[in-house]
N, CA, C and O atoms as a CHARMM CRD file, in Angstrom:
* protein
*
  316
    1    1 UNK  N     68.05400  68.67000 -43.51100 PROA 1      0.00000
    2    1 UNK  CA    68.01400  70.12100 -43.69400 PROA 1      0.00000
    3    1 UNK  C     66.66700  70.64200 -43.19900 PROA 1      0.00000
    4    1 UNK  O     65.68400  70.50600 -43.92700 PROA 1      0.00000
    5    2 UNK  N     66.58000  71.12300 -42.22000 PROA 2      0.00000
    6    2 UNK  CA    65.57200  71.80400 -41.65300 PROA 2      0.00000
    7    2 UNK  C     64.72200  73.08600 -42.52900 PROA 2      0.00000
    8    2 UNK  O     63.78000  73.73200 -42.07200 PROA 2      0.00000
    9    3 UNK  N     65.42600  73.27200 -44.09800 PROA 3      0.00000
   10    3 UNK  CA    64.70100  74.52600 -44.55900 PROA 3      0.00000
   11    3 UNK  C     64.05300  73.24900 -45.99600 PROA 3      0.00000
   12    3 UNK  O     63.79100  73.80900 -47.06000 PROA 3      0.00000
   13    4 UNK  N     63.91400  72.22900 -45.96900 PROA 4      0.00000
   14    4 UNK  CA    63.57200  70.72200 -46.70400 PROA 4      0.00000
   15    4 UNK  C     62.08900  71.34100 -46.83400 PROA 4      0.00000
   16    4 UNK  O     61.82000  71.47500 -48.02800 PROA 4      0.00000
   17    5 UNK  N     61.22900  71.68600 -46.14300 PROA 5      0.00000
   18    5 UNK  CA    59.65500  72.01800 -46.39100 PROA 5      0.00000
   19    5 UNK  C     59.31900  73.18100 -47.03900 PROA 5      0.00000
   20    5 UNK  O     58.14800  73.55100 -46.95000 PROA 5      0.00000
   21    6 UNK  N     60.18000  73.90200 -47.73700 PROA 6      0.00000
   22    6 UNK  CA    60.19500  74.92700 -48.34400 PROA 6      0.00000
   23    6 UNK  C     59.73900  74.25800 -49.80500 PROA 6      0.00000
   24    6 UNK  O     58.71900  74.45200 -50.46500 PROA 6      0.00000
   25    7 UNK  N     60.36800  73.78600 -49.94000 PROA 7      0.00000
   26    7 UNK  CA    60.48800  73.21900 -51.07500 PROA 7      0.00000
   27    7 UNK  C     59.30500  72.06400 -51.39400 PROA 7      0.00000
   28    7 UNK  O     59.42000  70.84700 -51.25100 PROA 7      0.00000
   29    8 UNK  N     57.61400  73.15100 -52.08200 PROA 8      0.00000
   30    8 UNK  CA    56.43800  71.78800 -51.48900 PROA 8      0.00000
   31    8 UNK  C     56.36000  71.45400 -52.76500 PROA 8      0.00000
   32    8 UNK  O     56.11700  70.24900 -52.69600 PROA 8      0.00000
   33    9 UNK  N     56.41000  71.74100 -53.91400 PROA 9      0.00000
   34    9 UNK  CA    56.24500  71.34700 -54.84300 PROA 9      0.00000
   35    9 UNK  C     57.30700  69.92200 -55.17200 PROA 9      0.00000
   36    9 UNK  O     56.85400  68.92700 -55.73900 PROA 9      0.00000
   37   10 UNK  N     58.59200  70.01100 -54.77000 PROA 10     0.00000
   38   10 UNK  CA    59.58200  68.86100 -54.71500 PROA 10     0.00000
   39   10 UNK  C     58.75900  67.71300 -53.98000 PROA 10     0.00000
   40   10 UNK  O     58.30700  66.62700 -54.34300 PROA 10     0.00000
   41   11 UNK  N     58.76200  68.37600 -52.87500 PROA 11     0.00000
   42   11 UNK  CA    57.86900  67.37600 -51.65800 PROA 11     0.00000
   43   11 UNK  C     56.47000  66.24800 -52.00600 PROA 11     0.00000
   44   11 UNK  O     56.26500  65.08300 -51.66600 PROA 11     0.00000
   45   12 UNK  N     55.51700  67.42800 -53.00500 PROA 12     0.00000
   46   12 UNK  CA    54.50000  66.88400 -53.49100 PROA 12     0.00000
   47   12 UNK  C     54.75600  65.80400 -54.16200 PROA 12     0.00000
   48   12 UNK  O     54.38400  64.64500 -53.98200 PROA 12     0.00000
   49   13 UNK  N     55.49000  66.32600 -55.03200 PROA 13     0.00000
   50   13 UNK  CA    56.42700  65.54800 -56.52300 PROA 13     0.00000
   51   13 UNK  C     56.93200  64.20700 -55.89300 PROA 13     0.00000
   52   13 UNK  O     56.57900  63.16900 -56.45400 PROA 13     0.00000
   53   14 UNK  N     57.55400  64.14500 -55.01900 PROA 14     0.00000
   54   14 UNK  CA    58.16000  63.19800 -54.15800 PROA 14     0.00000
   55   14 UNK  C     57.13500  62.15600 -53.61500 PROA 14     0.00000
   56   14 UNK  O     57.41700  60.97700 -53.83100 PROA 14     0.00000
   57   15 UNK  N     55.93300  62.44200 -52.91100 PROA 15     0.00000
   58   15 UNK  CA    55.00500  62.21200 -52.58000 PROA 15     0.00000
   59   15 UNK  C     54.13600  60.93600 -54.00200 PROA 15     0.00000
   60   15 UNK  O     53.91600  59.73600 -53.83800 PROA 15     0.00000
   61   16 UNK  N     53.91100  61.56100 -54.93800 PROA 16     0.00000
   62   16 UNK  CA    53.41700  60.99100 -55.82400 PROA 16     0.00000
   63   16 UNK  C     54.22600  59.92200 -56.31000 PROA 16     0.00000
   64   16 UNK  O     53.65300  58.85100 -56.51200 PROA 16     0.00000
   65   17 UNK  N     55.90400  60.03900 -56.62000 PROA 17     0.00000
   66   17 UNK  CA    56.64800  58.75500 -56.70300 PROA 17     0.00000
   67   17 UNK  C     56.41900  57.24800 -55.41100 PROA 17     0.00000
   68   17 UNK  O     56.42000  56.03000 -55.58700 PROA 17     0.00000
   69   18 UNK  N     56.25600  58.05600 -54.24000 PROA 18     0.00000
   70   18 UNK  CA    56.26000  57.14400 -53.15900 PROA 18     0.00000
   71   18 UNK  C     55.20900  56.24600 -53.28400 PROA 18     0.00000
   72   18 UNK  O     55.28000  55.04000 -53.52200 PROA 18     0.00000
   73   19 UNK  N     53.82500  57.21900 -53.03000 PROA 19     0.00000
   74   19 UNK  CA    52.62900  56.30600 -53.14400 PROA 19     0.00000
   75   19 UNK  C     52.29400  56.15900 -55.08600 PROA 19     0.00000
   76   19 UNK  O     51.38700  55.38200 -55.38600 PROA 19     0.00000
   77   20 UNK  N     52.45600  56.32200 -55.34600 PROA 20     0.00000
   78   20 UNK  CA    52.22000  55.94700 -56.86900 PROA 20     0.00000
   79   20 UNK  C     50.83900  57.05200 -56.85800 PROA 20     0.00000
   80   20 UNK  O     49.77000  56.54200 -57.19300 PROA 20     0.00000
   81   21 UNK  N     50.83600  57.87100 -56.65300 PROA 21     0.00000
   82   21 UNK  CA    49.63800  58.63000 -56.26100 PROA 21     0.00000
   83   21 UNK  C     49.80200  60.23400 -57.31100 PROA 21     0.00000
   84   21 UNK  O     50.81900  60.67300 -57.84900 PROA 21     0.00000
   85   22 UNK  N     48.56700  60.73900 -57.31000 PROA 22     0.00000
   86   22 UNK  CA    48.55000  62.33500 -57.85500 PROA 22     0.00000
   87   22 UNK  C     47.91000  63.18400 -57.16800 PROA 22     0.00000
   88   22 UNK  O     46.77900  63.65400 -57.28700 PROA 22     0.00000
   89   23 UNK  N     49.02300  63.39800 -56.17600 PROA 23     0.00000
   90   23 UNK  CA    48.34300  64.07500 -54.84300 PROA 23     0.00000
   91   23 UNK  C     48.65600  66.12200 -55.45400 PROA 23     0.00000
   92   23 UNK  O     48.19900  67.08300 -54.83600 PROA 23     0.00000
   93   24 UNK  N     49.54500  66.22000 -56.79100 PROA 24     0.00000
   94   24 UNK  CA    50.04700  67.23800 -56.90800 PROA 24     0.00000
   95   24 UNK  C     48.79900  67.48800 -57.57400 PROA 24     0.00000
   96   24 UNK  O     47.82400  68.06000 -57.08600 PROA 24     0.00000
   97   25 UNK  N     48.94900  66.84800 -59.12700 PROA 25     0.00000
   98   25 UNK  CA    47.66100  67.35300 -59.68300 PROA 25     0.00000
   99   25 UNK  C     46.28700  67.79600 -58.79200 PROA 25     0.00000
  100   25 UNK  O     45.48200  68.71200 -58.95600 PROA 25     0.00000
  101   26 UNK  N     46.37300  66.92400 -57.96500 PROA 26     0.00000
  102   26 UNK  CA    44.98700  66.75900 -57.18500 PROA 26     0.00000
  103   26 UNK  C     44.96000  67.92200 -56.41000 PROA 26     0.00000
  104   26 UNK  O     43.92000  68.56800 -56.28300 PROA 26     0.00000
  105   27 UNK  N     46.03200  68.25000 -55.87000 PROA 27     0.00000
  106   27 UNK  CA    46.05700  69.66300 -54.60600 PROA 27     0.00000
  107   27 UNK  C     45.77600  70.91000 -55.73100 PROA 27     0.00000
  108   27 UNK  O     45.07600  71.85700 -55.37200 PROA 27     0.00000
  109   28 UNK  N     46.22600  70.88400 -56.82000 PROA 28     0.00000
  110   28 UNK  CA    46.75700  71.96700 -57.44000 PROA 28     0.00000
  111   28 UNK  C     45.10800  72.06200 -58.51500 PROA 28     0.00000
  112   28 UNK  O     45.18700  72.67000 -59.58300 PROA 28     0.00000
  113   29 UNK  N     44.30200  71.68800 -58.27000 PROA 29     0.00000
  114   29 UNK  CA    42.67200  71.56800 -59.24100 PROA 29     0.00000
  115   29 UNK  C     42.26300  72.55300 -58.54000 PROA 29     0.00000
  116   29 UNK  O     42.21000  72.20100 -57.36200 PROA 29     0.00000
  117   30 UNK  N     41.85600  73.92100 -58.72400 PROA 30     0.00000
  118   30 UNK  CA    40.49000  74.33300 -58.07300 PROA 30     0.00000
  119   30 UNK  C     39.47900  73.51000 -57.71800 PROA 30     0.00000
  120   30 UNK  O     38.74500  73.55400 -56.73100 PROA 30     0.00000
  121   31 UNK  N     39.52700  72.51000 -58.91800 PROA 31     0.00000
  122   31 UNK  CA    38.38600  71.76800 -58.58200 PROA 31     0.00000
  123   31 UNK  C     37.71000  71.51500 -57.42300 PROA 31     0.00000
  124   31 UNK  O     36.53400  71.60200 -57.07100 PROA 31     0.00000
  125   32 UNK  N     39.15500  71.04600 -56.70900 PROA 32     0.00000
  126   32 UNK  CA    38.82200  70.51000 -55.16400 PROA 32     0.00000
  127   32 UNK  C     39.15900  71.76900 -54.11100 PROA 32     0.00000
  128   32 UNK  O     39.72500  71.67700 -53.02200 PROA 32     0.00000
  129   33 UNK  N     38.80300  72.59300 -54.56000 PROA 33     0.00000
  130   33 UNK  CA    38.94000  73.89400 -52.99100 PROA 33     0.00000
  131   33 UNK  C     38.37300  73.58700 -51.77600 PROA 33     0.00000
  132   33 UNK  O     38.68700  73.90500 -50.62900 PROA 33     0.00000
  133   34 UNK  N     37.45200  72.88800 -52.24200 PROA 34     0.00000
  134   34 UNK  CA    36.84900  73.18400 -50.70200 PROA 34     0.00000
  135   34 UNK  C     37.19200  71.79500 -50.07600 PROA 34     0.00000
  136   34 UNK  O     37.79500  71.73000 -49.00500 PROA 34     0.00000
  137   35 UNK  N     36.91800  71.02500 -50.55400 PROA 35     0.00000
  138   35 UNK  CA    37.99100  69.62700 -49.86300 PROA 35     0.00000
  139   35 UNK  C     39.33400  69.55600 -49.52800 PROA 35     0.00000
  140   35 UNK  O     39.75700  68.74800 -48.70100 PROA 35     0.00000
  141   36 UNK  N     40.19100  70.53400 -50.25400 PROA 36     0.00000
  142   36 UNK  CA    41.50700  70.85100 -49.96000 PROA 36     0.00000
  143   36 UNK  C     41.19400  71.90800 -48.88900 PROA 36     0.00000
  144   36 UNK  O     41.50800  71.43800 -47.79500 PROA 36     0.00000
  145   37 UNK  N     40.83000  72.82500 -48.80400 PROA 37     0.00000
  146   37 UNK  CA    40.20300  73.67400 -48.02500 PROA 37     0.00000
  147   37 UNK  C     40.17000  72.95300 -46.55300 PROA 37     0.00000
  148   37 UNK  O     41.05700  72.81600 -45.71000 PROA 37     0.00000
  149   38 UNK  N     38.72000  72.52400 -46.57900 PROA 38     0.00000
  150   38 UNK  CA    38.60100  71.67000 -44.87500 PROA 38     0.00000
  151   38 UNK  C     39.73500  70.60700 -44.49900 PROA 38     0.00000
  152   38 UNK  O     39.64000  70.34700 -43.30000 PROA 38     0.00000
  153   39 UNK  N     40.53500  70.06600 -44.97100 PROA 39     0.00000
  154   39 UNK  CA    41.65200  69.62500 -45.04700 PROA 39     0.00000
  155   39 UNK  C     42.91400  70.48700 -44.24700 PROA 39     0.00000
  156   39 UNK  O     43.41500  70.35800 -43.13000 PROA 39     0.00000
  157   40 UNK  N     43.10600  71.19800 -45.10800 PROA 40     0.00000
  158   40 UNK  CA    44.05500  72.52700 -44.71100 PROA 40     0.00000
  159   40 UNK  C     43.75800  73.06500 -42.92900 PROA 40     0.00000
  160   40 UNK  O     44.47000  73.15400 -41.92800 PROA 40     0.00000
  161   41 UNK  N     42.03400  73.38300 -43.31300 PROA 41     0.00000
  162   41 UNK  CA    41.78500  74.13700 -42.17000 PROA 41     0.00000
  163   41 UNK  C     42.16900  73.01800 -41.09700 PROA 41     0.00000
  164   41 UNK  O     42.85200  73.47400 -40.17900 PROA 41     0.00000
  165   42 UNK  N     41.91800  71.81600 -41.01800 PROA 42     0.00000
  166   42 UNK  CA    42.10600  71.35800 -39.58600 PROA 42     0.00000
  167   42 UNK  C     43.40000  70.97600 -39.28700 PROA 42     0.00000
  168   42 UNK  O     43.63500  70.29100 -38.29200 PROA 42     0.00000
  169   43 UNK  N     44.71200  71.54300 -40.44000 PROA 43     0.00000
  170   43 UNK  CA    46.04200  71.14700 -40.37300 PROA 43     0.00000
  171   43 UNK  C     46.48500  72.75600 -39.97700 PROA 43     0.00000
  172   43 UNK  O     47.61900  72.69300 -39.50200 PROA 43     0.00000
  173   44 UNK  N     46.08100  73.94100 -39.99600 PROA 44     0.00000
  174   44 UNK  CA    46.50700  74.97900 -39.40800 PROA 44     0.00000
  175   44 UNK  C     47.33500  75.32200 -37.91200 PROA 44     0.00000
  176   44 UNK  O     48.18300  76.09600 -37.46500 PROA 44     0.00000
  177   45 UNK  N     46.28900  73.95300 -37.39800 PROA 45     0.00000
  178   45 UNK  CA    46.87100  74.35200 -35.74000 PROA 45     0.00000
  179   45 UNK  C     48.26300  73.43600 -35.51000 PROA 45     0.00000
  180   45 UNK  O     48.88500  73.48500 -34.44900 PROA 45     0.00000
  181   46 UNK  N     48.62300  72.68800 -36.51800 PROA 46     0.00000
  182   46 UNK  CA    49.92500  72.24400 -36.06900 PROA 46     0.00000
  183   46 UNK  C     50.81900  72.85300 -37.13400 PROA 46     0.00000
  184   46 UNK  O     51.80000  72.15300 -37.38400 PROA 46     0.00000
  185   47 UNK  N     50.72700  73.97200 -37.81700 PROA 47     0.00000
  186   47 UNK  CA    52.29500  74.62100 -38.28900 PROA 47     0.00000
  187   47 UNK  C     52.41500  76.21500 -38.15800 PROA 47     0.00000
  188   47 UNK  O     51.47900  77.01400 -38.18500 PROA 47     0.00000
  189   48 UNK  N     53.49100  76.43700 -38.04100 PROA 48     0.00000
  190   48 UNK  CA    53.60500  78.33200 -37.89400 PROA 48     0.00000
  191   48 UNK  C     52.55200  78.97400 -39.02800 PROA 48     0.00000
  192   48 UNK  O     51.92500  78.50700 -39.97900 PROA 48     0.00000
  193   49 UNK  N     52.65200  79.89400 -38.60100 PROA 49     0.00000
  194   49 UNK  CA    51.81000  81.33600 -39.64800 PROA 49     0.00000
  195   49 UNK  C     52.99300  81.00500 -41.05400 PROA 49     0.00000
  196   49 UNK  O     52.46400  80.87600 -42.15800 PROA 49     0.00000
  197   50 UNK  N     54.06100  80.91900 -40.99600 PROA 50     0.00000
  198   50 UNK  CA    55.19800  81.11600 -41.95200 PROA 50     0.00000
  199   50 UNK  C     55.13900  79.85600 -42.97400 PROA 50     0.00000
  200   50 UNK  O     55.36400  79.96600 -44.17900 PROA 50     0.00000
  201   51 UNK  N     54.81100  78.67600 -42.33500 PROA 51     0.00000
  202   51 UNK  CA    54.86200  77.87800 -43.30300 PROA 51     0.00000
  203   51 UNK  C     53.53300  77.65400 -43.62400 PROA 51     0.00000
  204   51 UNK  O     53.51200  76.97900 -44.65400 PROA 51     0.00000
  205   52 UNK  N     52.29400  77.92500 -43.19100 PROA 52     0.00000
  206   52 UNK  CA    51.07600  78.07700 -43.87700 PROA 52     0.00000
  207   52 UNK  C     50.97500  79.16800 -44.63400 PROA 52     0.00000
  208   52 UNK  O     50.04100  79.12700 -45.43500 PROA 52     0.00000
  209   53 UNK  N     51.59500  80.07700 -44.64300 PROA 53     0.00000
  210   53 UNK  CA    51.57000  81.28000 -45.66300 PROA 53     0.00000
  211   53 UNK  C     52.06400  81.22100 -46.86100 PROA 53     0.00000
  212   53 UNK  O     51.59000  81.87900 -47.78600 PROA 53     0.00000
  213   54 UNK  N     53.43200  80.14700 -47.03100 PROA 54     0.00000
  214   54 UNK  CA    54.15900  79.65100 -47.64700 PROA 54     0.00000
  215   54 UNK  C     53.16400  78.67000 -48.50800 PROA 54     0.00000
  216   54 UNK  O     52.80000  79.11800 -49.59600 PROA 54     0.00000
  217   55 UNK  N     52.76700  77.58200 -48.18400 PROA 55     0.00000
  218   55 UNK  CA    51.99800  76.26000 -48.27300 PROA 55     0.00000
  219   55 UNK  C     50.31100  77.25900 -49.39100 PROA 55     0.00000
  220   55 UNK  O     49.76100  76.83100 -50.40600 PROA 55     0.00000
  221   56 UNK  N     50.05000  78.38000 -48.73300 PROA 56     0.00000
  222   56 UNK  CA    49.14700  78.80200 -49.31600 PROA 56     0.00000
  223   56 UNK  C     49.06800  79.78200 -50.66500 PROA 56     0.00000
  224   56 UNK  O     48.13100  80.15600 -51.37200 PROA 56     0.00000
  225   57 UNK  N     50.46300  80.00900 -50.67800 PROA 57     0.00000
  226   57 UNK  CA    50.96200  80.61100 -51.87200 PROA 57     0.00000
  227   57 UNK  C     51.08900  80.30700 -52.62100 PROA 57     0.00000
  228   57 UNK  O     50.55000  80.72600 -53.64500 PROA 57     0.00000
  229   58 UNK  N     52.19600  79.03000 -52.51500 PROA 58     0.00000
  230   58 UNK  CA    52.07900  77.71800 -53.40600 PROA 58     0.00000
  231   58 UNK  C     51.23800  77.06600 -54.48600 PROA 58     0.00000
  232   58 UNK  O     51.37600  76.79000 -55.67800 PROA 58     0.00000
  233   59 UNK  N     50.10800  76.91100 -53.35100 PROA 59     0.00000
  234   59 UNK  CA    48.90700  76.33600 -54.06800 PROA 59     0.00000
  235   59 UNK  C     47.76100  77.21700 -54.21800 PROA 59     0.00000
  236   59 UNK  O     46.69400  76.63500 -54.41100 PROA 59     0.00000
  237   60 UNK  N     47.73100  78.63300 -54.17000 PROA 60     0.00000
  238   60 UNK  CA    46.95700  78.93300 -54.78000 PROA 60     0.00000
  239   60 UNK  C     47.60800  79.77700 -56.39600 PROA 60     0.00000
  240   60 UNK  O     46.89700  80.25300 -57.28100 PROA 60     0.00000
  241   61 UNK  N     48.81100  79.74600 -56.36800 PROA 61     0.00000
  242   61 UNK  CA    49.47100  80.27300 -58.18900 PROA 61     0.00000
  243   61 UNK  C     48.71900  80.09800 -58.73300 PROA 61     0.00000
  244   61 UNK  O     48.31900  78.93300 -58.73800 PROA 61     0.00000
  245   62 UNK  N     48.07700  80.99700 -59.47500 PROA 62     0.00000
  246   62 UNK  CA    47.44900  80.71500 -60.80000 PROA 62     0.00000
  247   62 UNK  C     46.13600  80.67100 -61.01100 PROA 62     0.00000
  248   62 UNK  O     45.50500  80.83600 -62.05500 PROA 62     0.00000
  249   63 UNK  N     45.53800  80.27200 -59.19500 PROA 63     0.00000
  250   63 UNK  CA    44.00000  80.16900 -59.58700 PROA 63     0.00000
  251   63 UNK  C     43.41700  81.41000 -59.61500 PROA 63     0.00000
  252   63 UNK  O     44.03300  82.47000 -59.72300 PROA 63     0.00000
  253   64 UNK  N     41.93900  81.24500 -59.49600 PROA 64     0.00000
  254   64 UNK  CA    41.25000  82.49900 -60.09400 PROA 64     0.00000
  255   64 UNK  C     40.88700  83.36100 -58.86700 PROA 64     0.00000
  256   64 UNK  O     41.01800  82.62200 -57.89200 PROA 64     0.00000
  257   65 UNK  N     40.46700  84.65700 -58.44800 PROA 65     0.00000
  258   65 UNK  CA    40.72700  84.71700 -57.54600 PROA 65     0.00000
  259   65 UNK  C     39.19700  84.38800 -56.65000 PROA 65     0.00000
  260   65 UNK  O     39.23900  84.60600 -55.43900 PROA 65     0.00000
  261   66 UNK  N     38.26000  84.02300 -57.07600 PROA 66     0.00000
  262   66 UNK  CA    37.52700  83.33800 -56.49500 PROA 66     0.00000
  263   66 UNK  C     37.84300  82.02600 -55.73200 PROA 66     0.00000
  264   66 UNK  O     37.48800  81.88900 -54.56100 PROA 66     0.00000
  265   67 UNK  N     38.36400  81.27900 -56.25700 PROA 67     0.00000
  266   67 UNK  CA    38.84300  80.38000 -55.46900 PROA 67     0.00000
  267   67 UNK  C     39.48100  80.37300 -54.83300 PROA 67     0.00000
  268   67 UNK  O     39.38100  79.45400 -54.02000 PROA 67     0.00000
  269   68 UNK  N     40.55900  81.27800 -54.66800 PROA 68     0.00000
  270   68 UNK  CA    41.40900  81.90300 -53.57900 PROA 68     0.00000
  271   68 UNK  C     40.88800  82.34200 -52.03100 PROA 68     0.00000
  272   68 UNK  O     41.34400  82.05000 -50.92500 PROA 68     0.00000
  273   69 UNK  N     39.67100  83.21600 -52.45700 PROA 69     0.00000
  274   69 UNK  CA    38.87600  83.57500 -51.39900 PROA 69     0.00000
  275   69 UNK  C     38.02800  82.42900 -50.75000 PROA 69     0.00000
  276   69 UNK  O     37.71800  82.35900 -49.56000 PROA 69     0.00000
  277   70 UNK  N     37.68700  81.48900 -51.80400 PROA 70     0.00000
  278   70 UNK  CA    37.23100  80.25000 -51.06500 PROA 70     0.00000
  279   70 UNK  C     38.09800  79.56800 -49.64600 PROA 70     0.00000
  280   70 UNK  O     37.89300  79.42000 -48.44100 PROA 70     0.00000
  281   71 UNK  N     39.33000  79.23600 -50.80500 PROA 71     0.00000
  282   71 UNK  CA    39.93800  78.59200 -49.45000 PROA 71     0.00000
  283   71 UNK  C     40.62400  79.25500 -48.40300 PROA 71     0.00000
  284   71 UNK  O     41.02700  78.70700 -47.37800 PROA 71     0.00000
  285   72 UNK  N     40.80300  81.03600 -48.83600 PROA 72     0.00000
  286   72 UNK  CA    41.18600  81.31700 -47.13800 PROA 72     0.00000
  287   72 UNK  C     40.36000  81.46400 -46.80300 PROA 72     0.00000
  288   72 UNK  O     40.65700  80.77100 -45.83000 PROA 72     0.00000
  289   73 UNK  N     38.97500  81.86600 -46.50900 PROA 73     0.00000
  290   73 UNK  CA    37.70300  81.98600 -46.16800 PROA 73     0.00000
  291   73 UNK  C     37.43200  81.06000 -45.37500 PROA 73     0.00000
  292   73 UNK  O     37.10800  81.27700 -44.20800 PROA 73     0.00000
  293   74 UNK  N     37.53600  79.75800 -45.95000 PROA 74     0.00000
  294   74 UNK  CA    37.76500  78.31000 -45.17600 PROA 74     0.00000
  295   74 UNK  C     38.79100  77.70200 -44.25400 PROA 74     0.00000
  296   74 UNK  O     38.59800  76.82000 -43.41700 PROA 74     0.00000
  297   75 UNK  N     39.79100  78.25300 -44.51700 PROA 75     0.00000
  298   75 UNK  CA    41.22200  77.73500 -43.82600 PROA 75     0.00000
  299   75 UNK  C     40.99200  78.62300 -42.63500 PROA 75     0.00000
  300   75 UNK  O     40.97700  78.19700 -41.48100 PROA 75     0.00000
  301   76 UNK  N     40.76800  80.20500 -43.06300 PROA 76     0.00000
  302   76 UNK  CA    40.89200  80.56200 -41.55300 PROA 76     0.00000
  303   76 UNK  C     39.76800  81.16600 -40.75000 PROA 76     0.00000
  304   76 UNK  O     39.73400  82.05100 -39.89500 PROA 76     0.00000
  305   77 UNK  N     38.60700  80.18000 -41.46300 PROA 77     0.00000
  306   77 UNK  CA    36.92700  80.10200 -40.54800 PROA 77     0.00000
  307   77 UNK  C     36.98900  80.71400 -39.07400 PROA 77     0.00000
  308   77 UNK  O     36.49300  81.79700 -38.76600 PROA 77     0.00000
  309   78 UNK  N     37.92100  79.54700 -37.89600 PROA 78     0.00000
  310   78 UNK  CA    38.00000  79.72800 -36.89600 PROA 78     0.00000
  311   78 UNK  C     38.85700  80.28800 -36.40800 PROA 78     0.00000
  312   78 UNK  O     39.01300  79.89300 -35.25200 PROA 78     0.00000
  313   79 UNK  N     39.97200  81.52700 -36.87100 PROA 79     0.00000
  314   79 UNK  CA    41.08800  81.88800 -36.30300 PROA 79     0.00000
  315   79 UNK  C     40.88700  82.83600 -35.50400 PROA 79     0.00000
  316   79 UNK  O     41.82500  83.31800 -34.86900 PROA 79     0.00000
């Protein structure tokens, strides 16, 4: 199903069963903005505006909005 990446929280979730890993908790910390951040930013140039808009919605629910401004600030440094 080509509309399968919509769905990132499943994906994440999925992710963490595979590798035995807590890549959800881990994305989803303010803690790590700015490491998730430079991360993000150098993954921009390989997906549409639509699914990074998507991807950034996602993960920023809930945070504060300082940290919000962190990581688009960062994600889209060079656009």
């Amino acid at each position: 199903d080509p509309e399968l990446w919509r769905d990132i929280q499943s994906n994440v979730r999925k992710m963490d069963d595979l590798y035995d890993a807590t890549f959800y908790t881990w994305l989803r910390s303010e803690d790590n903005v700015l490491v998730t951040a430079s991360y993000l930013q150098r993954l921009t140039g390989e997906y549409s505006l639509d699914r990074i808009e998507h991807a950034l919605c996602w993960l920023v629910n809930g945070w504060r909005l300082e940290s919000i401004a962190i990581l688009i600030k960062q994600v889209t440094f060079d656009w």
